[in-house]
Gaussian input, Z-matrix of N, CA and C with variables (Angstrom, degrees):
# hf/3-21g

backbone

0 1
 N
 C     1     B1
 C     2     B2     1     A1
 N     3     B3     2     A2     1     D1
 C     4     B4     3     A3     2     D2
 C     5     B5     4     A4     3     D3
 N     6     B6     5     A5     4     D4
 C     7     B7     6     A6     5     D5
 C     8     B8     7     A7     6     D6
 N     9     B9     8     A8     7     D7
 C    10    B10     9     A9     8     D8
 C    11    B11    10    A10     9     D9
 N    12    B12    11    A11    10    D10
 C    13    B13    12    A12    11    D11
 C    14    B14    13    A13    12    D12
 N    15    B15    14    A14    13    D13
 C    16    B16    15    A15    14    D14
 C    17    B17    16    A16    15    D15
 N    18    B18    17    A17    16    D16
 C    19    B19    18    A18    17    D17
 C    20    B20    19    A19    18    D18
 N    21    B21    20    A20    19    D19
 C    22    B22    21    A21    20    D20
 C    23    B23    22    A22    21    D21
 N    24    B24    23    A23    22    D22
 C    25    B25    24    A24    23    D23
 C    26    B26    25    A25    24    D24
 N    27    B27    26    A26    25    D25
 C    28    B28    27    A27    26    D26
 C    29    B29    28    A28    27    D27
 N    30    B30    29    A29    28    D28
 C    31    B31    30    A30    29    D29
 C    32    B32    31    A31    30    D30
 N    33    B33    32    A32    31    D31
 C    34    B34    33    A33    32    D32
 C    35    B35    34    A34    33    D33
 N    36    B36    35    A35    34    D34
 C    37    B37    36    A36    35    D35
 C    38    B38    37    A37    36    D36
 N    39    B39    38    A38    37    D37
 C    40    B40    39    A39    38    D38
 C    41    B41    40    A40    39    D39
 N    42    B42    41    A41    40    D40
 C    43    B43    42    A42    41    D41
 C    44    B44    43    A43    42    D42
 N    45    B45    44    A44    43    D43
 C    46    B46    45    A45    44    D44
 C    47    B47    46    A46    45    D45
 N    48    B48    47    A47    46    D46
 C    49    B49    48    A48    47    D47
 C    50    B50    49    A49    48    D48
 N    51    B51    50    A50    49    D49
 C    52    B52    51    A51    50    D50
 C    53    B53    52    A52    51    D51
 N    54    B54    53    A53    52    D52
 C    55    B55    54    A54    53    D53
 C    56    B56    55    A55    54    D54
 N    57    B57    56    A56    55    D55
 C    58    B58    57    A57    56    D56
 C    59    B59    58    A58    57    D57
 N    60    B60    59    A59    58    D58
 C    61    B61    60    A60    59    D59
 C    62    B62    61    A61    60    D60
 N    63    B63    62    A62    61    D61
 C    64    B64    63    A63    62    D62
 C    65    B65    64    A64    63    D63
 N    66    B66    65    A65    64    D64
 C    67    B67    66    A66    65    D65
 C    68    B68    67    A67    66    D66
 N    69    B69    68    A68    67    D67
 C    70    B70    69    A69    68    D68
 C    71    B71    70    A70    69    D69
 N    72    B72    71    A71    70    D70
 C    73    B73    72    A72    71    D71
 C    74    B74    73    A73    72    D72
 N    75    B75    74    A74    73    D73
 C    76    B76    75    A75    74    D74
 C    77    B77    76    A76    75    D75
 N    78    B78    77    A77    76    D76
 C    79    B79    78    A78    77    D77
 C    80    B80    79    A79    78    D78
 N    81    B81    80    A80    79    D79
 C    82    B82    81    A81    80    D80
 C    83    B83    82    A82    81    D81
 N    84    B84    83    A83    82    D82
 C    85    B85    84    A84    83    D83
 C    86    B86    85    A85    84    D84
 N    87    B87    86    A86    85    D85
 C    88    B88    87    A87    86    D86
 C    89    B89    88    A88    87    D87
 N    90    B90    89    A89    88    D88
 C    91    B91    90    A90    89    D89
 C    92    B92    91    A91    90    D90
 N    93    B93    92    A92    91    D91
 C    94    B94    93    A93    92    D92
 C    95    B95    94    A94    93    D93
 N    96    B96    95    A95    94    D94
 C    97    B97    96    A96    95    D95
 C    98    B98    97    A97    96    D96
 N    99    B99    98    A98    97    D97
 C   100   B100    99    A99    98    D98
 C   101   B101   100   A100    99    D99
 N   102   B102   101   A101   100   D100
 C   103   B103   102   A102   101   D101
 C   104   B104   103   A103   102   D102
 N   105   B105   104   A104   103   D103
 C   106   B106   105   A105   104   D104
 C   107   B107   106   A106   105   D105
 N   108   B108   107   A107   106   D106
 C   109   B109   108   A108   107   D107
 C   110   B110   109   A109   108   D108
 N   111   B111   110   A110   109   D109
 C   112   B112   111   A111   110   D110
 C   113   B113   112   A112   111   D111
 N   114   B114   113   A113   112   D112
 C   115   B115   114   A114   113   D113
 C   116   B116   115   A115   114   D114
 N   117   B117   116   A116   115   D115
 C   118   B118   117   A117   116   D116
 C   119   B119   118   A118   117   D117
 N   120   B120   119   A119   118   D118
 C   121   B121   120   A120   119   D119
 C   122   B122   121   A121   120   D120
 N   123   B123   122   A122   121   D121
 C   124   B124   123   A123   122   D122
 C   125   B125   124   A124   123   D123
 N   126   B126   125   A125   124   D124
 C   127   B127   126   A126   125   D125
 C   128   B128   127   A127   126   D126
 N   129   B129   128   A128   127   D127
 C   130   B130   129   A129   128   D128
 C   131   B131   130   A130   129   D129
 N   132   B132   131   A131   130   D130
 C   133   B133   132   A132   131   D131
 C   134   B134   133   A133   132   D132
 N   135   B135   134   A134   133   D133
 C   136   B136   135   A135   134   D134
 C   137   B137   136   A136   135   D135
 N   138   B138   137   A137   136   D136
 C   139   B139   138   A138   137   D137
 C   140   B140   139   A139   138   D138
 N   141   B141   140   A140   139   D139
 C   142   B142   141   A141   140   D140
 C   143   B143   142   A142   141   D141
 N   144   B144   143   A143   142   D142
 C   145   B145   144   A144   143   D143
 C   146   B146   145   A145   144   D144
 N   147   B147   146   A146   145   D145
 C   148   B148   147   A147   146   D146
 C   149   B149   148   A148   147   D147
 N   150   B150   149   A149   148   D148
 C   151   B151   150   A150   149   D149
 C   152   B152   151   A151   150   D150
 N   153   B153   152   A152   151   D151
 C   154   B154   153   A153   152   D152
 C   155   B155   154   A154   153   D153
 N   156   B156   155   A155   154   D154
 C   157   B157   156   A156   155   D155
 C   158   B158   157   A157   156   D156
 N   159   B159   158   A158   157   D157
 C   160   B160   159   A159   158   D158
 C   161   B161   160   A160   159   D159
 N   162   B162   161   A161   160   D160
 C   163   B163   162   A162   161   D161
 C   164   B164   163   A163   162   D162
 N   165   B165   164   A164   163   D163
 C   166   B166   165   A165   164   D164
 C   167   B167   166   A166   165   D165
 N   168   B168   167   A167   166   D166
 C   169   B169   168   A168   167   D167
 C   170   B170   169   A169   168   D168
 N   171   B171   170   A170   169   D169
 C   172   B172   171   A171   170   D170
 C   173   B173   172   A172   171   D171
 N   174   B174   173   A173   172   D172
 C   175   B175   174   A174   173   D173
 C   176   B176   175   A175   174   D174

   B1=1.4520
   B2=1.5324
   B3=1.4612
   B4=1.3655
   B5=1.7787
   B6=1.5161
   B7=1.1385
   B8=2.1493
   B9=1.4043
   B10=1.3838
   B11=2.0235
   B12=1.4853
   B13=1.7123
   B14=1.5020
   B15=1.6028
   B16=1.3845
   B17=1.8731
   B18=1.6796
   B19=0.9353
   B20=1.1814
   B21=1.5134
   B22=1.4166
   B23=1.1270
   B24=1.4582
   B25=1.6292
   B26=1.3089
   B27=1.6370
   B28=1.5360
   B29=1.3266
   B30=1.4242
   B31=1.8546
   B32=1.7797
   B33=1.3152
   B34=1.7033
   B35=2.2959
   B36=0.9870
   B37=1.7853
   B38=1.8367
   B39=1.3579
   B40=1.4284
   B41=1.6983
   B42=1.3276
   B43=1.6480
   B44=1.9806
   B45=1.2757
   B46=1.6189
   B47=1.6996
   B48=1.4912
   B49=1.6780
   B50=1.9560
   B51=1.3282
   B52=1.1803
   B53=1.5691
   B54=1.4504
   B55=1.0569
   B56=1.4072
   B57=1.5592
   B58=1.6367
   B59=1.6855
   B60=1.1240
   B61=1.4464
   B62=1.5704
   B63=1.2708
   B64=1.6821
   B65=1.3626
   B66=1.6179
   B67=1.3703
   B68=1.2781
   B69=0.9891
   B70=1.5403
   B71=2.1335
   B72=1.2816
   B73=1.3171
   B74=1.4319
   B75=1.5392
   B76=1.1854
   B77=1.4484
   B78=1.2982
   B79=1.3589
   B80=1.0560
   B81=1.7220
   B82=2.0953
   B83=0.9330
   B84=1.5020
   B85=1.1225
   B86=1.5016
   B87=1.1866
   B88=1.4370
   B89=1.5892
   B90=1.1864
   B91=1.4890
   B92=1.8903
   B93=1.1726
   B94=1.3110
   B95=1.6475
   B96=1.8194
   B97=1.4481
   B98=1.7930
   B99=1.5365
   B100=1.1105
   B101=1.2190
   B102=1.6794
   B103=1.2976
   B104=1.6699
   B105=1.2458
   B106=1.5306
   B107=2.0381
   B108=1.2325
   B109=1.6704
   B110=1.5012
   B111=1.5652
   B112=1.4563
   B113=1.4263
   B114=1.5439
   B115=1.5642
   B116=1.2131
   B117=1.0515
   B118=1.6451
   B119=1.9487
   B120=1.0635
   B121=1.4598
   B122=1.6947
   B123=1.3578
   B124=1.9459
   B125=1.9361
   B126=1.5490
   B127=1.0622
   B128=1.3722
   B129=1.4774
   B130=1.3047
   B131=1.6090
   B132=1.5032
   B133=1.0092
   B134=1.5239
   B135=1.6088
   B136=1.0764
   B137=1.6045
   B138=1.7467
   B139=1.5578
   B140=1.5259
   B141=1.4185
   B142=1.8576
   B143=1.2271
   B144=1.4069
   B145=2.0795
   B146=1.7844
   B147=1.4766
   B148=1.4529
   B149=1.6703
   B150=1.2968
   B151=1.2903
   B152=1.3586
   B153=1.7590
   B154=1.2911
   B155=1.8369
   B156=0.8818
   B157=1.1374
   B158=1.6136
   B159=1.1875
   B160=1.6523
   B161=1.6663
   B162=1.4322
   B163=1.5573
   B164=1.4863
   B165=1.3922
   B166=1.2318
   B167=1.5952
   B168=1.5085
   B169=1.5993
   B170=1.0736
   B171=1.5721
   B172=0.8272
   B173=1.4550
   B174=1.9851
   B175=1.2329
   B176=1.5379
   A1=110.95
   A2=117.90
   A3=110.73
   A4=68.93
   A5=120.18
   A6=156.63
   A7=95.61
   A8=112.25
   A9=98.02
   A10=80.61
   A11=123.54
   A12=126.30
   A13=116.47
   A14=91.57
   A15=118.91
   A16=106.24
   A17=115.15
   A18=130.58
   A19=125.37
   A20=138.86
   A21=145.54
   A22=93.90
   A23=148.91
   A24=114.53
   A25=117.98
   A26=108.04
   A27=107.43
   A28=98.31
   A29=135.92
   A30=130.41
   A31=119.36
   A32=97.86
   A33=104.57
   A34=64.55
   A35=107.85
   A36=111.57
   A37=99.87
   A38=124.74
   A39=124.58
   A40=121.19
   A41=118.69
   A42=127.18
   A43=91.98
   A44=89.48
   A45=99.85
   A46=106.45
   A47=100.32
   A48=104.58
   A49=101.49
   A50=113.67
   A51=124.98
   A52=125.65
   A53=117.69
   A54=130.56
   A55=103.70
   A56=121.23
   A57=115.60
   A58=105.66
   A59=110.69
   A60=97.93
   A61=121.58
   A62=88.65
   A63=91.04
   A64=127.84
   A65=106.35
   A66=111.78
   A67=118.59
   A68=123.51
   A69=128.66
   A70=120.85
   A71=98.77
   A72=99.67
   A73=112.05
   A74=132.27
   A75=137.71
   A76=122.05
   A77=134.93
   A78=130.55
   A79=131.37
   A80=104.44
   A81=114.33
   A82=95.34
   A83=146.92
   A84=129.70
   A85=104.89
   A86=137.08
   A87=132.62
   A88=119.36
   A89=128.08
   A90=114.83
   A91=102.46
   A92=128.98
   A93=138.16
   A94=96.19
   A95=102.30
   A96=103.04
   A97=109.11
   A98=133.45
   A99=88.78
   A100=142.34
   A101=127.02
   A102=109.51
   A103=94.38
   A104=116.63
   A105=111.96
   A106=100.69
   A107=66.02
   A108=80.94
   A109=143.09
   A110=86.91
   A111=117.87
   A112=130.16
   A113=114.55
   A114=141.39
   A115=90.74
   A116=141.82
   A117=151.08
   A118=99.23
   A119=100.72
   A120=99.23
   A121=123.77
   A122=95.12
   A123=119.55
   A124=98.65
   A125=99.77
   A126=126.26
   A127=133.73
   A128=105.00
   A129=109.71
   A130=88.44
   A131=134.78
   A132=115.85
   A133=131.50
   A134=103.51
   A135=141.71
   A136=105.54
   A137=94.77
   A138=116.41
   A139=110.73
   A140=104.03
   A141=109.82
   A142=110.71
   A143=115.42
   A144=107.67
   A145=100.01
   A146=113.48
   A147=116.88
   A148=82.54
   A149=133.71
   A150=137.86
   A151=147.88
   A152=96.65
   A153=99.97
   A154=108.14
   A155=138.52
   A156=137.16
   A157=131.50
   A158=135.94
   A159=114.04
   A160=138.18
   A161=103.41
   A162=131.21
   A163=110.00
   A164=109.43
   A165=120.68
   A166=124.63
   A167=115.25
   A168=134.11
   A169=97.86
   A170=150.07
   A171=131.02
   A172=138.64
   A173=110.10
   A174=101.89
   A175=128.70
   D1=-12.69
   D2=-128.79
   D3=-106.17
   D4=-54.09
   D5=173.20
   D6=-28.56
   D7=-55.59
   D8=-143.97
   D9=-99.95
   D10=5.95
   D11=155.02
   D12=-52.96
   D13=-56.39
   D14=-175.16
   D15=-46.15
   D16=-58.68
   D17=179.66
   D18=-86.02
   D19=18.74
   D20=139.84
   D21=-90.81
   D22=-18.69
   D23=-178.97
   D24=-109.64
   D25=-0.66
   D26=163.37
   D27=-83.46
   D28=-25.90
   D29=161.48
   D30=-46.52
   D31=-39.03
   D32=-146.73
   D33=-87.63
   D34=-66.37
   D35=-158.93
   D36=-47.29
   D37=-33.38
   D38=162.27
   D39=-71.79
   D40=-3.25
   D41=-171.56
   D42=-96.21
   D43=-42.65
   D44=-156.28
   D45=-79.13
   D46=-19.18
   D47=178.30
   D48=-84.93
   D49=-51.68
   D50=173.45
   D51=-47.27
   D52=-19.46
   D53=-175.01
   D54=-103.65
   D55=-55.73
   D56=165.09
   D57=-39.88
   D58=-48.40
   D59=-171.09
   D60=-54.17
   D61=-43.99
   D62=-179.66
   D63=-74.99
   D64=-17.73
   D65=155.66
   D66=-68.40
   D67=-56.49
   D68=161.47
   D69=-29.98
   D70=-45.92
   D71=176.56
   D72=-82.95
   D73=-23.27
   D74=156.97
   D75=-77.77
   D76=-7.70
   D77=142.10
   D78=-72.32
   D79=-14.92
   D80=175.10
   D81=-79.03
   D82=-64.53
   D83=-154.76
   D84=-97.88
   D85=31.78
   D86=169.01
   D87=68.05
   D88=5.67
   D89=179.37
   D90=-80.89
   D91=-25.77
   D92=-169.37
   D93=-28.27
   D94=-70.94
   D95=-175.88
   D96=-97.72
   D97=25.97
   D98=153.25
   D99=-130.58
   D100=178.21
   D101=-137.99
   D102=-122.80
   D103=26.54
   D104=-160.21
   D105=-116.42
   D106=92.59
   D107=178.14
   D108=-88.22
   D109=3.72
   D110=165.31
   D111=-66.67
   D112=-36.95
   D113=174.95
   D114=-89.77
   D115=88.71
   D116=140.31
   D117=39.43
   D118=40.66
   D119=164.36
   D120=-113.62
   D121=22.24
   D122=177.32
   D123=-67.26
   D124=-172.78
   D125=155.06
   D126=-52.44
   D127=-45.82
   D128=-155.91
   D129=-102.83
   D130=-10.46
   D131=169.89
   D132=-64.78
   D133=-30.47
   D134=-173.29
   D135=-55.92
   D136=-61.19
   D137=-172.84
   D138=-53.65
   D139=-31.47
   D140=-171.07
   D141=-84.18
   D142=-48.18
   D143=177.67
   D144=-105.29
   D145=70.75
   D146=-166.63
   D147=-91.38
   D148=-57.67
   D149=165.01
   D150=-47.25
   D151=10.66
   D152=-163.88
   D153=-119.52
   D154=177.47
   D155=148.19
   D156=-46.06
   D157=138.56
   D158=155.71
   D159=-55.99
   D160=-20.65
   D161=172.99
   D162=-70.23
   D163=-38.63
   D164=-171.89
   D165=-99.20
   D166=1.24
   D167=-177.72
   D168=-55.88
   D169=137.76
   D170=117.08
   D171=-89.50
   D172=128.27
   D173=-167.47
   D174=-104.56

């Protein structure tokens, strides 16, 4: 029992670093706040240059 404590909070302490990060990488490049989803900032824009660079998007 004591064993699988130990190992949900090295889970929950790896969720919570992984998630700052990605907030962090979505506040560098500005999508965090925006909300304009009209300029190819949807889903499906996302889905189409998912492989690409940001340098390299073309918009």
């Amino acid at each position: 029992m004591r064993r699988m404590k130990i190992s949900l909070l090295i889970l929950l302490v790896f969720i919570l670093q992984a998630s700052n990060a990605l907030r962090g990488a979505l506040v560098r490049t500005g999508r965090a706040t925006s909300k304009n989803w009209e300029d190819n900032e949807g889903m499906y824009y996302y889905m189409e240059n998912i492989g690409q660079k940001p340098h390299q998007v073309i918009c």
